[in-house]
N, C-alpha and C positions, 0 to 999 in steps of 0.2 A: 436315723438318730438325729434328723435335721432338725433344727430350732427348739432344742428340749433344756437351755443353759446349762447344758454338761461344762463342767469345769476341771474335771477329770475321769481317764477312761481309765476300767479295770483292767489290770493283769488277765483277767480272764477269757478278754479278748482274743490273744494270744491260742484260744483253744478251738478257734475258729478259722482252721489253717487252710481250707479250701475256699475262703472266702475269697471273690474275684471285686468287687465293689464299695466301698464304706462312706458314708454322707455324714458328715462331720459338722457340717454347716451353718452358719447362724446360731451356735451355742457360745458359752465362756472358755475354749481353752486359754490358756496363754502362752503353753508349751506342745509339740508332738511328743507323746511318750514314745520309749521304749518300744515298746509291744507289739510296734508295729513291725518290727527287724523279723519277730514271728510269724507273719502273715505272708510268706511268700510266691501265694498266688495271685495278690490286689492289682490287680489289674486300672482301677481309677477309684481316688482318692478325694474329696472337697474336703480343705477346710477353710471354705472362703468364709469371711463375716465371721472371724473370732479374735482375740486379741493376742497373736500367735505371735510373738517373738524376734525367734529367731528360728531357723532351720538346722536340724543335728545332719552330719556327716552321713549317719546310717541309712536316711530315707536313697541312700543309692546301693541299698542291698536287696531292696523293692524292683528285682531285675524283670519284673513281669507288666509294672506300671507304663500305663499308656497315657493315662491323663491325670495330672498333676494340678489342682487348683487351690492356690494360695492365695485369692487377692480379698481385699479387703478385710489388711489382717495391720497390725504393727510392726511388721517386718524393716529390721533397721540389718545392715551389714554386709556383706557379701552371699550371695549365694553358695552353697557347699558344690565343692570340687566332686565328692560322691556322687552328687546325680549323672556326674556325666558316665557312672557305671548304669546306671539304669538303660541300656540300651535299646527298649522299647519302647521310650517317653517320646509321644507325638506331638502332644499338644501339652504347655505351662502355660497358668496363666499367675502370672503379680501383681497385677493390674491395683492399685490403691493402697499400697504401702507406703510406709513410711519415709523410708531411704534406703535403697538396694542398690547398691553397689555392684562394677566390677563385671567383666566379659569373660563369664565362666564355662557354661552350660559348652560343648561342642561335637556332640552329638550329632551329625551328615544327617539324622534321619528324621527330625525334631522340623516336624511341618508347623506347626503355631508356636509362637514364644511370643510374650509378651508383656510391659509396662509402663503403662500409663497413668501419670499424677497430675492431676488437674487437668491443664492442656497441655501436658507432654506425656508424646506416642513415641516410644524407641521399639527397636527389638534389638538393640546391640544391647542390652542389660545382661542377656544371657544366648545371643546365637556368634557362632564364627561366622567370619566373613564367609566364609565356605558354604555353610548349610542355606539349607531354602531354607525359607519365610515367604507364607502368602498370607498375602492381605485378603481378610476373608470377608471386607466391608467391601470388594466391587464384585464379592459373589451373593449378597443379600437384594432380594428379591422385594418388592413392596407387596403385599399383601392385595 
């Protein structure tokens, strides 16, 4: 459902409960619905390149999600304390937001985390000292 200006998803959504994937991406939301608290097999989620918000509390009931992609949204605030229920989240990425806040995310098993605005690169946006983080720019190969 990538680049279609969805600006909002149906409830019906919701009836697509063995869903493991959803591509969100490059449309108008401005908000995550609901619906999604329904879908408890999604395994990885885009909704980069929308005009997304903020994040609801619930996408940490998403306990099967491995890859979380937010960036390139309006994301202003903290991140939800919720996702650090999601304990299969490997890879986030926030990369081009607005203003994200706050060292939330601390999850041990969260191999990518990530946020970068303009020229600043953190992953303290959302890892504890504790968890890896690899930089996956000195595993890219040139072509």
């Amino acid at each position: 459902m990538s680049a279609n200006k969805i600006s909002k998803v149906s409830s019906n959504l919701k009836k697509l409960t063995k869903l493991k994937e959803l591509y969100l991406n490059s449309n108008a939301l401005t908000k995550i619905p609901d619906v999604f608290n329904s879908l408890p097999n999604l395994e990885k989620v885009n909704f980069s390149h929308n005009q997304i918000t903020n994040l609801p509390q619930s996408l940490g009931k998403l306990t099967k999600l491995t890859e979380l992609y937010l960036n390139n949204n309006q994301i202003t605030g903290t991140i939800p304390e919720g996702l650090n229920n999601a304990k299969n989240l490997k890879y986030f990425y926030t990369n081009e937001n607005v203003n994200i806040k706050g060292r939330t995310l601390t999850n041990p098993d969260l191999i990518f985390c990530l946020y970068i605005l303009g020229n600043t690169v953190t992953d303290e946006i959302c890892l504890d000292p504790g968890s890896l983080w690899i930089d996956v720019s000195e595993n890219i190969q040139p072509c």
